[in-house]
FIDREN-619335 format. One record per residue (C-alpha): residue in three letters; residue number from 0; x, y, z. Coordinates in steps of 0.1 Angstrom, whole numbers, plus 5000, padded with zeros to 4 digits. Example, Ala and Ser with C-alpha at 12.3 -4.5 7.8 and 13.67 -1.06 7.14 Angstrom:
2
   drennu   lumba      X      Y      Z
      ala       0   5123   4955   5078
      ser       1   5137   4989   5071
% end
This chain:
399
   drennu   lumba      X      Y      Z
      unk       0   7662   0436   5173
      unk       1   7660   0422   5209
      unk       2   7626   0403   5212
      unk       3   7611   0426   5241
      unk       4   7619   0459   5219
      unk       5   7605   0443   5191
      unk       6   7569   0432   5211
      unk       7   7573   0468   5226
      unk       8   7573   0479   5191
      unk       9   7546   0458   5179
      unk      10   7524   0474   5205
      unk      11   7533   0507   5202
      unk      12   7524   0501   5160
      unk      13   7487   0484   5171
      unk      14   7479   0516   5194
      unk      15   7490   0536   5165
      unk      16   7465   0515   5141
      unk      17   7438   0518   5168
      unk      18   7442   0556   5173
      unk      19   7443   0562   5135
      unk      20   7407   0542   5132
      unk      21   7390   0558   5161
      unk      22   7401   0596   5148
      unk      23   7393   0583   5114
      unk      24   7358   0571   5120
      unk      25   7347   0579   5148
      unk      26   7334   0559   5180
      unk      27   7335   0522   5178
      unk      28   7333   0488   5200
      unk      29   7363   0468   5206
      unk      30   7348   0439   5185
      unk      31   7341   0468   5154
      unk      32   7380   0478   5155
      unk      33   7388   0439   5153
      unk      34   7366   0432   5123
      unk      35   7381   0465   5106
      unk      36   7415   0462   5111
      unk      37   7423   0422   5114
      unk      38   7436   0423   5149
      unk      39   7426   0396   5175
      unk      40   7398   0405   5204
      unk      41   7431   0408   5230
      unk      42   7454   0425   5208
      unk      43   7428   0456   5201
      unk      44   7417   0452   5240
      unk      45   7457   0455   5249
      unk      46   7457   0482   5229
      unk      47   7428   0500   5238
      unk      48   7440   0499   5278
      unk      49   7473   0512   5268
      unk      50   7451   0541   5253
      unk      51   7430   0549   5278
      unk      52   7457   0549   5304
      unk      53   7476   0571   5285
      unk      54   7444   0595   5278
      unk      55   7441   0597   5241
      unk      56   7408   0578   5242
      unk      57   7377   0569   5270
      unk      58   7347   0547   5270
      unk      59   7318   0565   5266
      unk      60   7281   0544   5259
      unk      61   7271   0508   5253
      unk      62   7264   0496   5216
      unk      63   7245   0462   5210
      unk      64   7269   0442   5189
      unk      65   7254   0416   5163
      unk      66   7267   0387   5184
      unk      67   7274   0387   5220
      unk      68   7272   0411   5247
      unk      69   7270   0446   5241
      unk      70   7300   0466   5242
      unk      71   7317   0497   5250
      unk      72   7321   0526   5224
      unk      73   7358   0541   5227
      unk      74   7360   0574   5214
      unk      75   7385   0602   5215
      unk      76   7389   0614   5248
      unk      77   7373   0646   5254
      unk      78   7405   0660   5276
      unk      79   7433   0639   5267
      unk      80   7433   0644   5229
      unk      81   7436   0681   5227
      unk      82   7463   0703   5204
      unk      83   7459   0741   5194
      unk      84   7467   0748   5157
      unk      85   7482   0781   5152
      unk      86   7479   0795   5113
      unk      87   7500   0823   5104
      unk      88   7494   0842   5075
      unk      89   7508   0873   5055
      unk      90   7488   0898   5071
      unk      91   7468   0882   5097
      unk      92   7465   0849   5118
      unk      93   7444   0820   5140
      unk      94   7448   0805   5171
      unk      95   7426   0778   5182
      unk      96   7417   0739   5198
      unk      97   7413   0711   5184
      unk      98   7411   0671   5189
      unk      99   7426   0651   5170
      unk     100   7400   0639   5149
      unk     101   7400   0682   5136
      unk     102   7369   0687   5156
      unk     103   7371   0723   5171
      unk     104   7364   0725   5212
      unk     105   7374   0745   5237
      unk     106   7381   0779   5242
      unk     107   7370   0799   5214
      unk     108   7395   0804   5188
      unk     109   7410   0839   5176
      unk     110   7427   0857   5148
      unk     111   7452   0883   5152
      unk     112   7471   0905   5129
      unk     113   7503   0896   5123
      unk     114   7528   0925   5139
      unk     115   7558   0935   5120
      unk     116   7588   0921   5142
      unk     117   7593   0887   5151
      unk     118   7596   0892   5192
      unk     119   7564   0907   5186
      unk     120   7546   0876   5171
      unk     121   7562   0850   5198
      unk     122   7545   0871   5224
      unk     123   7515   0870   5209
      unk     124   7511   0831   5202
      unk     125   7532   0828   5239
      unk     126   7502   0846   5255
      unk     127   7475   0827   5233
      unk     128   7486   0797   5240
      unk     129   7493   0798   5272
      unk     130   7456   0811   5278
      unk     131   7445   0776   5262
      unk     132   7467   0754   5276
      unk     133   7461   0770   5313
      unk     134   7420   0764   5304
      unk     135   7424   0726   5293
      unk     136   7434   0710   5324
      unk     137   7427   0675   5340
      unk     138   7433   0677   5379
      unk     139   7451   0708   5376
      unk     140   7476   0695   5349
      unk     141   7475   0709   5311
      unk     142   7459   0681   5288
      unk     143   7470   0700   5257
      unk     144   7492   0672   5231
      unk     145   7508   0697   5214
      unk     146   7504   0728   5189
      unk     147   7507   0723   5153
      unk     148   7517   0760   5129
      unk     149   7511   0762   5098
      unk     150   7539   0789   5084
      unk     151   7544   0802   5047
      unk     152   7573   0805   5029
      unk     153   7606   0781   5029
      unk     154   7609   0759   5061
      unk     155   7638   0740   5064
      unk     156   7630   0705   5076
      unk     157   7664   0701   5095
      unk     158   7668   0733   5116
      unk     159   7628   0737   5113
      unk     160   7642   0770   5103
      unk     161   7622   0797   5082
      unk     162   7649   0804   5051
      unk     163   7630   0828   5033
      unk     164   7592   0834   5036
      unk     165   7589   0859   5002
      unk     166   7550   0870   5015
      unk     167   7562   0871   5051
      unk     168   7597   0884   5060
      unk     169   7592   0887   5096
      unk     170   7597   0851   5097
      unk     171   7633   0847   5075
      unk     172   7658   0831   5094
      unk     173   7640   0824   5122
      unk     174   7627   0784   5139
      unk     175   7591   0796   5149
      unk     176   7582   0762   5165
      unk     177   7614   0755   5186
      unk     178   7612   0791   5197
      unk     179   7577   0787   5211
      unk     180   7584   0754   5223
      unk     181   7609   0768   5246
      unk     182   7583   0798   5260
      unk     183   7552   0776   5265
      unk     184   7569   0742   5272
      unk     185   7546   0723   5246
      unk     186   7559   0702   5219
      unk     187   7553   0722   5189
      unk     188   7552   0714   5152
      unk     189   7552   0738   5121
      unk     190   7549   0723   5090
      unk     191   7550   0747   5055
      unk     192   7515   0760   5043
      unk     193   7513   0738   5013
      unk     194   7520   0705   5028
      unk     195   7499   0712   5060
      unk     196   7468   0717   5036
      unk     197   7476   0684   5018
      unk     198   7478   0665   5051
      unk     199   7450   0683   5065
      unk     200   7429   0670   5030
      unk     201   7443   0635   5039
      unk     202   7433   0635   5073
      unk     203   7403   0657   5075
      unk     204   7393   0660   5038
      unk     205   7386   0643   5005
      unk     206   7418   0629   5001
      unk     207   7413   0603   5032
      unk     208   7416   0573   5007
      unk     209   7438   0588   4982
      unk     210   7476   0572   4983
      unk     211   7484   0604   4952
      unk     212   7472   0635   4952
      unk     213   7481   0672   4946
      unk     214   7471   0707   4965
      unk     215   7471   0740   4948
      unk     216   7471   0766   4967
      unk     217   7462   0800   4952
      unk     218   7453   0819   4982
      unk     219   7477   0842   4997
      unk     220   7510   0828   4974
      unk     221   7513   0797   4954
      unk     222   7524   0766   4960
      unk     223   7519   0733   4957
      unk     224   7517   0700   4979
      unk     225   7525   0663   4965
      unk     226   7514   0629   4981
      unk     227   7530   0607   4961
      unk     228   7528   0565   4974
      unk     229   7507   0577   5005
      unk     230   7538   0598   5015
      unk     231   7542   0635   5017
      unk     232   7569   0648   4991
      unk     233   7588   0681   5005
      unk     234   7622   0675   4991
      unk     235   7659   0667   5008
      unk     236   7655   0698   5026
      unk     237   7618   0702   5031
      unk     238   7615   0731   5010
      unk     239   7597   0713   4976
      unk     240   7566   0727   4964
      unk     241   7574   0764   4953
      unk     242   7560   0764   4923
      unk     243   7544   0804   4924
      unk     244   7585   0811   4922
      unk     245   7587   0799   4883
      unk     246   7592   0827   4860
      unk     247   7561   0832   4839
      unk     248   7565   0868   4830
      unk     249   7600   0881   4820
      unk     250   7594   0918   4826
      unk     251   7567   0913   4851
      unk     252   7562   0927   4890
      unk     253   7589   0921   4915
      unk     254   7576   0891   4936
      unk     255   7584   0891   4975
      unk     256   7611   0865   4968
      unk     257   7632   0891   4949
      unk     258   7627   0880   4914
      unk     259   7603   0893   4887
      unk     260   7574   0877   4871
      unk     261   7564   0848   4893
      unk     262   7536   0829   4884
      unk     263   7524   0840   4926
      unk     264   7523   0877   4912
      unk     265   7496   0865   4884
      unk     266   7479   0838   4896
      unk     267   7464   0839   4932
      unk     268   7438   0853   4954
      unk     269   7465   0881   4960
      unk     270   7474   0891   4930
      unk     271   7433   0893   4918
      unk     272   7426   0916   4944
      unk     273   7455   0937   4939
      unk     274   7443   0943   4901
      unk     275   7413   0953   4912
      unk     276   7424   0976   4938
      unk     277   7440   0993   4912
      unk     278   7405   0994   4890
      unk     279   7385   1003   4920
      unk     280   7410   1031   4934
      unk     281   7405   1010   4969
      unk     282   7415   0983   4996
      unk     283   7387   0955   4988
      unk     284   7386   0920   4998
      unk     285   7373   0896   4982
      unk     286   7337   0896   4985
      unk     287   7339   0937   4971
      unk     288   7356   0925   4942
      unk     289   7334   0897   4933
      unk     290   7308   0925   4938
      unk     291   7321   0946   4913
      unk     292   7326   0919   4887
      unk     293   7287   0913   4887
      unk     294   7280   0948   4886
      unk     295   7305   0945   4853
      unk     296   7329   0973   4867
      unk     297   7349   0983   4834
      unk     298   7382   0959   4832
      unk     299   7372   0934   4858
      unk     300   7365   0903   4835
      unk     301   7397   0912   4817
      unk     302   7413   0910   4846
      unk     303   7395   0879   4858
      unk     304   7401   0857   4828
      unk     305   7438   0867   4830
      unk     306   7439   0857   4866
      unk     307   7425   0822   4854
      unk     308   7449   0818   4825
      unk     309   7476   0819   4848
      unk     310   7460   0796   4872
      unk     311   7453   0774   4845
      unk     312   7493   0779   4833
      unk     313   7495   0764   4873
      unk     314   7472   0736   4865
      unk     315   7486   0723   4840
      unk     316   7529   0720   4850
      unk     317   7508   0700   4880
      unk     318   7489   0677   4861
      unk     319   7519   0677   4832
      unk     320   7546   0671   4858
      unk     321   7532   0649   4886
      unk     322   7506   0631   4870
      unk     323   7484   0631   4899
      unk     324   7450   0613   4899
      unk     325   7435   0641   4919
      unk     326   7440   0679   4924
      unk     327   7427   0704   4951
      unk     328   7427   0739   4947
      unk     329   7425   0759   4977
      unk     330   7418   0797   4972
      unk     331   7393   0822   4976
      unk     332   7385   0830   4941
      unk     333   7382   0796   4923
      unk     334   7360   0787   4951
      unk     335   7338   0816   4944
      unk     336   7308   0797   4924
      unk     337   7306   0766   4904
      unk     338   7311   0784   4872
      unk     339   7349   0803   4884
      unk     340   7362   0766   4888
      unk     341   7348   0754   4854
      unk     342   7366   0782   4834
      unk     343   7401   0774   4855
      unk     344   7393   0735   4844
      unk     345   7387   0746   4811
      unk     346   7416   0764   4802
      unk     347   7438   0745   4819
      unk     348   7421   0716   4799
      unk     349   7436   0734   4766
      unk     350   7470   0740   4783
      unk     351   7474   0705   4794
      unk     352   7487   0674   4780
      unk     353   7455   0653   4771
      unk     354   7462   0616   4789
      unk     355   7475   0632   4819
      unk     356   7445   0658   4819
      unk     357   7418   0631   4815
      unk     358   7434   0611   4842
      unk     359   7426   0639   4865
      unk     360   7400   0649   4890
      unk     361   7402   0691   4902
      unk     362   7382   0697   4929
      unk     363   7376   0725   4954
      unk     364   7396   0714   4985
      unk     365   7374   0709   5014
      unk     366   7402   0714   5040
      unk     367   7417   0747   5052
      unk     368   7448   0763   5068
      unk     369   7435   0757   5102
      unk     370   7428   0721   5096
      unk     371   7466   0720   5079
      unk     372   7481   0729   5115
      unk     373   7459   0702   5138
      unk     374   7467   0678   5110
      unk     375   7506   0688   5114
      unk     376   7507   0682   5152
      unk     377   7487   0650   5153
      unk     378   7507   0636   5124
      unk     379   7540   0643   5145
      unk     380   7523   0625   5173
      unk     381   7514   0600   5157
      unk     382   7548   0591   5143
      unk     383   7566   0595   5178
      unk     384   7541   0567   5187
      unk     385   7552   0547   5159
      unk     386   7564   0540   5122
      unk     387   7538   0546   5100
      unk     388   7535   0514   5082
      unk     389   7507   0509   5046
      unk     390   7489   0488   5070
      unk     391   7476   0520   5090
      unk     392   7461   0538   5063
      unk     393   7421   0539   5063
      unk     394   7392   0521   5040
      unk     395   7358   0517   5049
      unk     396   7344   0513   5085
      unk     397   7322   0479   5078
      unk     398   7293   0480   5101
% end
């Protein structure tokens, strides 16, 4: 490599580090970044300048530094670090701002209901985000980075094309994100459900140190995300994770994704409150159910611990298969009290293979779809500013 691309390189990699730390943990003095990361005094200050000037971060207040004079925090800027996330969903979905740190600002965000053909749902997010972007302005110029989407179903990596979404069919064979990229203009990102939540969990979450980790998610369908060596595993095409598509019931319902018996169809927040829409004689949501259980309507527990045995069935090929040292599940349900999450643990305890089990944390995720799109869109940034090297990932502010 030609010595002046390889400096330009080098810089572009520091501003990367410098960003990463500041969205991280927060505001911090020049001197602070140079004691966390190992960088010299000039190369954070280059890199700082080259931030500024570009408008991802500002100077905001003095801070009195052990030795010397005081400095300048630099924090995100409050303009120049903006995205929307977009969430769509199987029945409805969010629109909103963020900055890149997952803080939400701006206009206030919205959900929608998700219409039935696909020219209907471009015009919707066209019109939302347009309404954001045309509010966020510096000068008269739109300040927004980019939108991140988080999208169920199978997402082609290559194409960024939607091959089959089995909860959502409005969005088979079609490239949500280059399709709204060319109505609004923006750079736009969507990244499938399951791997959005795990870098949202990595970035906003619990998983900010973790290097291998694995999210469940048991909301709407099931599937699964793998970090795996600090890096997201999604397969040669993108579309790794499906793991509500194995067969756990031979002769079971007909899933969305044309087969029968899917662990999805048994297992998740959907498939609960279908059973006990069928007890009931009703539509409920969630909180109805859970409302009926503790009045002890007749066949709700049965129902219940089924739903759990098949979660734990879940569980288990996770902790069997990937080995991971900890696992989120994100869902409705096993988030319900202290004591839903216990039982899931519990039987997937007796499901499990023992050194694999006790190697493993499961935990309530404390991320969410909407953080899963922000964290989509400032990832790609992030990566069009640089490789991301082991170097950049996070430990401990020191004071």
């Amino acid at each position: 490599m030609p010595p002046v691309l390889a400096t330009d390189l080098l810089s572009k990699i520091n501003e990367r580090r410098i960003l990463e730390l500041v969205r991280q943990h927060g505001p911090a003095s020049r001197a602070k970044m140079a004691r966390r990361c190992g960088l010299s005094a000039p190369t954070v200050s280059k890199a700082v300048t080259s931030l500024i000037r570009s408008g991802l971060l500002e100077e905001s207040g003095e801070v009195t530094e052990a030795f010397g004079r005081p400095g300048k925090l630099i924090r995100l800027s409050g303009r120049g670090a903006n995205v929307i996330g977009v969430v769509v969903d199987a029945t409805n979905g969010w629109i909103g701002q963020a900055r890149l740190d997952g803080t939400q600002c701006g206009k206030a965000s919205s959900t929608f209901a998700i219409p039935d053909d696909y020219e209907s749902l471009l015009r919707i997010l066209n019109s939302a985000i347009g309404e954001i972007a045309n509010s966020t302005t510096d000068e008269g110029k739109p300040t927004i980075r980019g939108v991140g989407l988080s999208v169920p179903g199978l997402l082609e990596d290559l194409q960024g094309k939607t091959m089959m979404s089995p909860n959502l069919h409005v969005l088979d064979g079609h490239a949500l994100a280059s399709d709204l990229a060319r109505r609004t203009g923006l750079t736009c990102v969507a990244r499938q459900e399951s791997h959005a939540l795990c870098l949202g969990e990595r970035m906003f979450g619990a998983a900010r140190d973790l290097s291998d980790f694995a999210m469940l998610d048991v909301s709407t369908g099931l599937g699964l995300g793998i970090f795996s060596g600090g890096r997201l595993l999604t397969g040669s095409r993108g579309l790794a994770g499906e793991l509500g598509h194995l067969t756990v019931d031979l002769d079971g319902l007909v899933c969305g994704c044309g087969n029968r018996g899917c662990l999805e169809t048994v297992a998740t927040d959907s498939a609960f409150l279908r059973g006990m829409a069928c007890l009931l004689g009703k539509h409920c949501d969630m909180p109805q159910a859970l409302d009926a259980l503790r009045r002890g309507h007749p066949g709700g527990q049965v129902l219940l611990d089924r739903t759990l045995e098949y979660l734990a069935v879940g569980i288990a090929a996770v902790v069997n298969i990937f080995n991971p040292s900890t696992l989120f599940l994100h869902g409705e349900l096993i988030s319900a009290s202290p004591a839903m999450l216990e039982r899931a643990i519990e039987k997937a305890r007796r499901r499990s293979l023992k050194p694999s089990f006790d190697a493993c944390r499961i935990l309530h995720s404390q991320g969410n779809k909407r953080l899963g799109a922000v964290a989509g869109i400032a990832q790609h940034l992030a990566d069009e500013m640089a490789p991301d090297l082991p170097s950049l990932r996070s430990a401990e502010m020191p004071p």
